[in-house]
C-alpha positions in Angstrom: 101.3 124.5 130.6 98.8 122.0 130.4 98.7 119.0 128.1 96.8 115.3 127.9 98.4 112.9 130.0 97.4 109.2 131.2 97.8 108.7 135.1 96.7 105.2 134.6 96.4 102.9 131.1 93.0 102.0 130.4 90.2 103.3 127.4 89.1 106.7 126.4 88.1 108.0 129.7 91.9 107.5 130.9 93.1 110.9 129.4 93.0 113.5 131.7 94.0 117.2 130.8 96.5 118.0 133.4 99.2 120.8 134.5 102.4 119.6 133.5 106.1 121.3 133.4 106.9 123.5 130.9 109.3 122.0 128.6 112.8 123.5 128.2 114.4 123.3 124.9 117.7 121.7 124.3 120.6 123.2 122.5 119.6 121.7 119.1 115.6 121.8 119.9 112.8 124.5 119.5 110.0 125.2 121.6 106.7 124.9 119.4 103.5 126.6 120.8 101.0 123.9 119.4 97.8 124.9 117.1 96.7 121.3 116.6 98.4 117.8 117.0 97.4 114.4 114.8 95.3 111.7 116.6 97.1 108.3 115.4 96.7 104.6 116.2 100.4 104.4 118.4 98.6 107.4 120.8 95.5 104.7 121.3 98.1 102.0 122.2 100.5 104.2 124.3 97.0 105.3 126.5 96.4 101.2 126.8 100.0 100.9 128.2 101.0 99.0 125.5 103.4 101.5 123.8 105.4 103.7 126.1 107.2 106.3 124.5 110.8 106.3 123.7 113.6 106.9 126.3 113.8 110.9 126.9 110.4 111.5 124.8 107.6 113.4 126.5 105.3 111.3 128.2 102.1 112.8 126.7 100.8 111.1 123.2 101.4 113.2 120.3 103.4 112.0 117.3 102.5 115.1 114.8 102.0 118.8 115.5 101.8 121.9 113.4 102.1 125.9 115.8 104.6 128.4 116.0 108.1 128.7 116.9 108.5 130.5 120.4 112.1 129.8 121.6 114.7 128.3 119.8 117.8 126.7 121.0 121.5 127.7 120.9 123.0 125.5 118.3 119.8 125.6 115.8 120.5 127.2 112.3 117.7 127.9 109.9 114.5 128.7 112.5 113.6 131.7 114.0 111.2 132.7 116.5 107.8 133.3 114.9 108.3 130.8 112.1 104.5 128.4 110.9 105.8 124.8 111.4 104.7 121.0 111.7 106.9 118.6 112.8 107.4 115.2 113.5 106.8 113.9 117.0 108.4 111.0 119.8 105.5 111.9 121.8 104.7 115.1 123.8 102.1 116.4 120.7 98.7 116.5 123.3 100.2 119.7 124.7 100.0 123.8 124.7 103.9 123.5 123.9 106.6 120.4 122.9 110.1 120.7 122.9 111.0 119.8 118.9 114.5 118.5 117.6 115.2 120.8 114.8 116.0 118.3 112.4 112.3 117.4 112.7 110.8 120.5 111.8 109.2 121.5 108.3 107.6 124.4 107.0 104.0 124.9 106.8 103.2 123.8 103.6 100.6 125.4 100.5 97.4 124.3 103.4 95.9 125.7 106.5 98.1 126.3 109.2 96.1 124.0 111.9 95.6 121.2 108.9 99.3 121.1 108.5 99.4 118.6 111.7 97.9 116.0 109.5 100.7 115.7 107.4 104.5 114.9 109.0 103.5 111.5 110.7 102.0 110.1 107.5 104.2 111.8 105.2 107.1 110.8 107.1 105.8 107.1 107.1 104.5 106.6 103.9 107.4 108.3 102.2 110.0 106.1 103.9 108.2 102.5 103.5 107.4 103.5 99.7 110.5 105.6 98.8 113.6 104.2 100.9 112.2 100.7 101.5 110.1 99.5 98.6 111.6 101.1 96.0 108.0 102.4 94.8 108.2 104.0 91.2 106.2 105.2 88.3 104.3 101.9 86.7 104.7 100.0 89.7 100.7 98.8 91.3 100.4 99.3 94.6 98.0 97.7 97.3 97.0 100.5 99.9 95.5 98.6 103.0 92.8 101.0 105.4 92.5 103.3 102.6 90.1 105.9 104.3 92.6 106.1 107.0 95.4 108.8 107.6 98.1 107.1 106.2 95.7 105.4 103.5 94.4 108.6 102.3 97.9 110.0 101.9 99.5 107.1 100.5 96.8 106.6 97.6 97.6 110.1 97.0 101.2 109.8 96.8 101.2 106.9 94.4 98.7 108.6 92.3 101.6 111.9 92.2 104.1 109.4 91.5 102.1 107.6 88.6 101.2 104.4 90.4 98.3 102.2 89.8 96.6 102.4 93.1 94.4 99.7 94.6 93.2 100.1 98.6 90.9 98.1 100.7 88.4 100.1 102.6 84.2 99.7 103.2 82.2 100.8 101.1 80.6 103.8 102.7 84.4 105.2 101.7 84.8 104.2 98.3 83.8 107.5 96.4 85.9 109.4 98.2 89.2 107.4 97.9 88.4 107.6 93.7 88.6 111.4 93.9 91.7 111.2 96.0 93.4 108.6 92.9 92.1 105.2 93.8 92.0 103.4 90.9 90.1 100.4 92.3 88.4 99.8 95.7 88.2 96.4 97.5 85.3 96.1 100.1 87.4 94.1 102.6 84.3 93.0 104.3 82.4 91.7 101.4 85.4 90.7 98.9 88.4 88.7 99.0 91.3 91.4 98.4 93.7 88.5 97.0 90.7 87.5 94.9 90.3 91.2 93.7 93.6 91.9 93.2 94.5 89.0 90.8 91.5 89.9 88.6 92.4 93.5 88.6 96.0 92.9 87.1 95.0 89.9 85.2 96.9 87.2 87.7 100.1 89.3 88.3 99.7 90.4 91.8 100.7 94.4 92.8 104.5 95.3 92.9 104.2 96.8 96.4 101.5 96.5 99.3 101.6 98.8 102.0 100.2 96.9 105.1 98.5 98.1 108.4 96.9 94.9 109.5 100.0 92.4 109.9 99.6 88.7 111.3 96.1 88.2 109.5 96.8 89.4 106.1 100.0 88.1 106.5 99.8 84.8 104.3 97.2 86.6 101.8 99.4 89.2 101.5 102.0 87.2 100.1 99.5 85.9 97.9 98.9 89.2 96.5 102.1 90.0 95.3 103.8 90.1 91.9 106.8 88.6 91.0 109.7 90.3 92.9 107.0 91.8 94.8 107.7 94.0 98.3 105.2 93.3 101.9 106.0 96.6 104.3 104.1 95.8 107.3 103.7 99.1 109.4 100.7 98.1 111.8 99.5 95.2 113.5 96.1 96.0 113.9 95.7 92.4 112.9 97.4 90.7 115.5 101.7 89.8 116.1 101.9 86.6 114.6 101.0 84.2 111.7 102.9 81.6 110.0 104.1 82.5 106.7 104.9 80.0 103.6 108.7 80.6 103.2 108.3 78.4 99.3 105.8 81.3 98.7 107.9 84.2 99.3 110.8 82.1 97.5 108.9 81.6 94.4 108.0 85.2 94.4 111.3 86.5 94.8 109.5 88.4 96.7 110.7 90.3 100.5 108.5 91.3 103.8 109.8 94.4 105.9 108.9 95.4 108.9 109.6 98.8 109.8 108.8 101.7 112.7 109.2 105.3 112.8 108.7 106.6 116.8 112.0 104.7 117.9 114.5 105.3 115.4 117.7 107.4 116.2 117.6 111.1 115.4 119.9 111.3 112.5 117.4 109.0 110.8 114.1 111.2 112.0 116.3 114.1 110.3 117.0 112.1 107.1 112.9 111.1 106.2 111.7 114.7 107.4 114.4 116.4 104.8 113.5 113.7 102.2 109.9 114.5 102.5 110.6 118.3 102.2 112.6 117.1 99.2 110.3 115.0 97.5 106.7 115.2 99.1 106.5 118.6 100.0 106.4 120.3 96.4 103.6 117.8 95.7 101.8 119.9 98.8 102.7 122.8 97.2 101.5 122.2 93.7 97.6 120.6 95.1 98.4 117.0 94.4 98.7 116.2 97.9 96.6 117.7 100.4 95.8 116.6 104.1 92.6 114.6 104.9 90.9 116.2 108.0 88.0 114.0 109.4 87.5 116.6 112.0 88.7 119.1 114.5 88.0 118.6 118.3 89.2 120.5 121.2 92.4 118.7 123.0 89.9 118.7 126.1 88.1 115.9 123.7 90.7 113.7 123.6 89.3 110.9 124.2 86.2 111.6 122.1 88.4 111.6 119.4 90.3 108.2 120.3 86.8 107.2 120.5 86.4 107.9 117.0 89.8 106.6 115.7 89.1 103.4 117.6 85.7 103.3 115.4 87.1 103.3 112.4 84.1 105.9 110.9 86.7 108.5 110.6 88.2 109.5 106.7 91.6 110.8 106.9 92.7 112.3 110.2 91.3 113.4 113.1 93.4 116.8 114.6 93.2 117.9 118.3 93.2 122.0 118.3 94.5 123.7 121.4 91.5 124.9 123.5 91.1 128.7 124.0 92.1 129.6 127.6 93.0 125.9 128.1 89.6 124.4 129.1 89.6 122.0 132.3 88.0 118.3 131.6 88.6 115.6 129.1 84.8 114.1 128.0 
């Protein structure tokens, strides 16, 4: 088969669309021939060489895919050849075919077949920092940072299903959009000071839960922003590793900061958010309050056209890699 690898770390131009081994699937793994696969920020790092994929995890990038079931190993229960799925990803996702634990599988959803790879990464994630970690619930505010972004686009509409008060950061080329997806206010993060915003939005009270991409440099304002028993999940660190954080803050908040990850956790956990989200998220799929945000569709030849484009930040919502008819042969 042929899928996107990365002799050598470095920018765009490092993907290369290669022949690689067919994958072989393991007793409790399928085989997944790959429509499309999700272009997220972790693939970017991994091509830099600054986030290698998990021991026994295809060495290709590719967190998120959606295709059809094509072998199926000898302990799985409940697939069968032939079956529409997406699934959640180690890596292995820039690829004609990936090798999927079953426990990581869901069904298409009530949405276009290729489309469905938008949705299992950010789903997964946003369902598990909300849900499992920060207790998110109806009434609650919550501070979506990178609106216009994958997981921004799904978590607005997520708290908006769950009856959340919704604020996100995002420019301002973005903010129409993010109303009509259940943004109930929209901070221009270049022009306006979110803290700033966000006090006069719930008259000085802060939001109960903020959902954080940036890390070290909102880390302090973040804080800031919170209400009273209010919860920081910090899932990116597009704003750097460190910053020093005000400990008498936090304490007379009440308030708690969690980190969390989702490539490198143990199986029986992958297994545990993917059967939640069926639980939970995917009926919200089914009944049009959730749908998945496709920027745009590109050829898996275009690789790095589309980290290009990530890396830009002029994307909304996600940008999907389709498998090329007959293959194709370069990566521009």
């Amino acid at each position: 088969m042929r899928a996107i690898t990365i002799p050598q770390p470095g920018g765009p131009d490092a993907l290369v669309w290669a022949e690689v081994p067919d994958p072989e699937p393991g007793p409790n793994e399928v085989i997944v021939d790959v429509r499309a696969s999700g272009v997220n920020r972790a693939d970017l790092l991994q091509r830099q060489g600054h986030y290698p994929p998990p021991p026994g995890a295809p060495a290709y990038p590719g967190l998120e895919c959606s295709g059809v079931i094509t072998e199926v190993g000898a302990e799985v229960a409940g697939w069968a050849v032939g079956q529409q799925v997406c699934a959640l990803l180690a890596g292995g996702g820039y690829a004609e075919r990936v090798a999927v634990p079953a426990g990581q599988l869901l069904p298409v959803p009530a949405c276009d077949p290729v489309d469905a790879a938008a949705l299992p990464e950010v789903a997964c994630t946003v369902w598990s920092n909300l849900v499992q970690v920060a207790r998110l619930g109806a009434g609650d505010t919550l501070l979506v940072h990178g609106g216009g972004s994958g997981i921004g686009t799904f978590a607005i509409q997520f708290g908006a299903a769950l009856g959340v008060t919704v604020l996100t950061t995002a420019r301002e080329a973005k903010h129409d959009r993010l109303r009509e997806l259940g943004a109930a206010h929209i901070i221009d993060y270049r022009e306006q000071d979110f803290v700033e915003e966000v006090r006069r939005v719930t008259d000085g009270r802060g939001v109960d839960v903020i959902l954080d991409i940036m890390g070290g440099s909102y880390l302090g304002r973040n804080v800031s922003a919170l209400a009273t028993g209010g919860r920081l999940v910090v899932i990116g660190m597009q704003g750097g590793r460190k910053a020093e954080l005000d400990l008498g803050a936090l304490l007379s908040k009440r308030a708690s900061v969690t980190a969390t990850s989702l490539r490198s956790r143990p199986l029986a956990e992958k297994a545990e958010i993917v059967q939640g989200v069926r639980d939970e998220v995917w009926p919200l799929v089914e009944a049009g309050r959730i749908r998945p945000i496709v920027d745009r569709r590109l050829p898996m030849t275009e690789a790095a056209q589309a980290h290009r484009l990530v890396e830009s930040n002029d994307h909304f919502g996600k940008v999907l890699l389709t498998r090329p008819p007959g293959g194709g042969s370069a990566v521009s």
